[in-house]
Wavefront OBJ file of the C-alpha trace (Angstrom):
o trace
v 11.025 -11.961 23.755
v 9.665 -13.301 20.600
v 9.696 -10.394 17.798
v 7.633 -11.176 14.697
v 10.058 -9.147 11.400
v 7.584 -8.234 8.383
v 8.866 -7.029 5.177
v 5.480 -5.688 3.273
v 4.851 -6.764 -0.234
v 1.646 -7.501 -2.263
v 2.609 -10.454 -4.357
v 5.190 -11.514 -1.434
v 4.751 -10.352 2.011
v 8.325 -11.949 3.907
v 7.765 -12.495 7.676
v 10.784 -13.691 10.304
v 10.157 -14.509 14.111
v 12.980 -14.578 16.430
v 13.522 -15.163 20.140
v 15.912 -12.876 22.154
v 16.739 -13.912 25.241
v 18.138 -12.071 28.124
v 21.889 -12.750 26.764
v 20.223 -11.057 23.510
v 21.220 -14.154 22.143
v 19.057 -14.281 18.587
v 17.126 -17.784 17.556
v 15.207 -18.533 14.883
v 11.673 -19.719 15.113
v 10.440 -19.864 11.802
v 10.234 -17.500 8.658
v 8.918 -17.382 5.165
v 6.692 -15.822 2.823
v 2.890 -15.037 2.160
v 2.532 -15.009 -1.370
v -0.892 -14.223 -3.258
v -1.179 -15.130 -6.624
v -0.388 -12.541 -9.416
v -4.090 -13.482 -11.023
v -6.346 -12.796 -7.924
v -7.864 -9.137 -7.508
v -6.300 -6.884 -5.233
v -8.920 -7.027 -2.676
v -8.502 -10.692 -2.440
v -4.728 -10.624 -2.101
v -4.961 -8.119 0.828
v -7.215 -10.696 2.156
v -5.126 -13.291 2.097
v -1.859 -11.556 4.030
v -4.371 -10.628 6.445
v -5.922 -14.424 7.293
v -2.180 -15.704 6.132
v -0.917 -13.063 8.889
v -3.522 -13.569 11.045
v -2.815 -17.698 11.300
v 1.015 -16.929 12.040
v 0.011 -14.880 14.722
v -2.416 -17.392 16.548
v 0.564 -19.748 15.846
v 2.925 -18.437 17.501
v 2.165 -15.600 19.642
v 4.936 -12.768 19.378
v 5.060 -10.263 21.854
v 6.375 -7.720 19.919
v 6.676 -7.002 15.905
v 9.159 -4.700 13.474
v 7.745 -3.946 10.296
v 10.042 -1.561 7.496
v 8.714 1.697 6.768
v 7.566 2.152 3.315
v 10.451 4.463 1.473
v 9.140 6.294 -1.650
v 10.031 4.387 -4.559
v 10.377 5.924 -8.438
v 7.252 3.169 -9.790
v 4.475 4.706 -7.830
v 2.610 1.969 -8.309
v 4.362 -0.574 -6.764
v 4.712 2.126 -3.671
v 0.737 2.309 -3.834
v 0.519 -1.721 -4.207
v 3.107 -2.285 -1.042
v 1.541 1.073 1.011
v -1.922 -1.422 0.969
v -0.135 -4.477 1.965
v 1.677 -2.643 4.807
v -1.585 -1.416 5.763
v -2.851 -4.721 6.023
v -0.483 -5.804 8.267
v -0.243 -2.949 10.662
v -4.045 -3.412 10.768
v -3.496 -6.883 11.475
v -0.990 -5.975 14.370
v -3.300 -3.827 15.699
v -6.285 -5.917 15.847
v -4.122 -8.636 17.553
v -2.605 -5.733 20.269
v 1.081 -6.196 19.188
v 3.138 -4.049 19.883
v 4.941 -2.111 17.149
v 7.631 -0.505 15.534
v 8.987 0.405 12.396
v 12.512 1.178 10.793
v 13.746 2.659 7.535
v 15.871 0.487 5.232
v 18.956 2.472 5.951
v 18.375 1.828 9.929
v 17.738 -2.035 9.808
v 21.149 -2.277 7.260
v 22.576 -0.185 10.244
v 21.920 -2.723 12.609
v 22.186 -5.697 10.854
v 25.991 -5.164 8.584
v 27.233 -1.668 10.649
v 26.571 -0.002 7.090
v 23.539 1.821 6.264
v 24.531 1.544 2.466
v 25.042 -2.245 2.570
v 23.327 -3.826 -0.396
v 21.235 -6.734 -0.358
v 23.451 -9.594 -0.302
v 25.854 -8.069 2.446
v 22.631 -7.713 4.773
v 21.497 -11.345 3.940
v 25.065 -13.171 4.662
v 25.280 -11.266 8.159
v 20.948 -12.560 8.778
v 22.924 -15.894 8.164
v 25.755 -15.413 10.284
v 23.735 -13.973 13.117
v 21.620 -16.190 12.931
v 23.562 -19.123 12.534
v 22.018 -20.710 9.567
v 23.616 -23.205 7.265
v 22.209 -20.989 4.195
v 20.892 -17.569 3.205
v 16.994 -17.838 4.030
v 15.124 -17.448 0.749
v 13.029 -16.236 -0.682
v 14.781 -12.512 -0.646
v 11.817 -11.055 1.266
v 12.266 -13.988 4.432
v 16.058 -12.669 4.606
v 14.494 -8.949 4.919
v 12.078 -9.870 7.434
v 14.753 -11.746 9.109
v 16.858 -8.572 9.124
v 13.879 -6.630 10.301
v 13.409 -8.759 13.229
v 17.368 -8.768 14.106
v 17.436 -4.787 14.122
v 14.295 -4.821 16.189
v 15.726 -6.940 18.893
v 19.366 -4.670 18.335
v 17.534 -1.966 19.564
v 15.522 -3.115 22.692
v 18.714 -4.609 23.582
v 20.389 -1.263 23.704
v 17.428 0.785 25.053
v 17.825 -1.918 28.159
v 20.920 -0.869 28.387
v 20.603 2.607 27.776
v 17.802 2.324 30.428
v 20.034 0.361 32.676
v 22.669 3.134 32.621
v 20.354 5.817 34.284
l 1 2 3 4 5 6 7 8 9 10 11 12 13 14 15 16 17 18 19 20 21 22 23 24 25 26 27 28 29 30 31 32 33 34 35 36 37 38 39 40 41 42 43 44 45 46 47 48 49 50 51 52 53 54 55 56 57 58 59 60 61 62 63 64 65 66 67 68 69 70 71 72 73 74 75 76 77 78 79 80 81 82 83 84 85 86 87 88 89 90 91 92 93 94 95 96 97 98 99 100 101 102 103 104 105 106 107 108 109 110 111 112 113 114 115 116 117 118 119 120 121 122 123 124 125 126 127 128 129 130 131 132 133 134 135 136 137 138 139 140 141 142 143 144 145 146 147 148 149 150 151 152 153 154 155 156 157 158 159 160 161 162 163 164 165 166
């Protein structure tokens, strides 16, 4: 199964695919960043996560995708600014019949460290370790969507087996 992780942003939109095969053994494929330029309207930044988006997709073909559910943040509008770029890409998603799901913060640090309070650099040494990388993936937002994608394929795995068990 190849999940496609997306952490939402305006000026930096982080995406992660993975492959999880039957052993739910966890491989990288590729991840990185979208990033619009701080100068360029809003319109035309939502544009360009959406043909940006739309490209990796066509690329590479997941079958499934994990995005993280928008939490309410105190600078409203930053929460407004991400709210539009997550609605870009679950548009996106849509268009391209992908399936998908979405976690909270707390759930994908869950999955990923065991912690739900784990702060950022806890949850981007275990996306290294689980991964096997030889570094932390950066930018910050290609570590979340990495982390995105991991908790993803943590839970199929254990609705299989949940599944299995009935």
């Amino acid at each position: 199964m190849l999940v496609l992780g997306i952490d939402p942003g305006t000026a930096t939109t982080g995406y992660g695919l993975i492959r999880s095969d039957s052993n739910g053994d966890l491989v990288t494929v590729a991840y990185g960043v979208i990033s619009t330029p701080r100068n360029t309207s809003p319109e035309s930044r939502l544009l360009s996560i959406y043909n940006e988006l739309t490209d990796l997709i066509a690329l590479h073909s997941p079958e499934t995708a994990a995005v993280e559910k928008l939490y309410f943040q105190r600078n409203v509008t930053t929460a407004l600014a991400v709210g539009q770029a997550r609605g870009v890409v679950l548009l996106t998603l849509a268009q391209k019949n992908i399936e998908l799901v979405e976690y909270t913060p707390m759930e994908i640090k869950q999955a990923v460290t065991g912690y739900g309070g784990a702060d950022k650099t806890q949850v981007q040494a275990m996306v290294k370790a689980i991964l096997n990388l030889n570094e932390i993936p950066r930018p910050d937002d290609a570590a979340d969507a990495l982390a995105v994608a991991i908790c993803h394929c943590h839970a199929y795995r254990f609705k299989q087996l949940e599944a299995s068990q009935r």
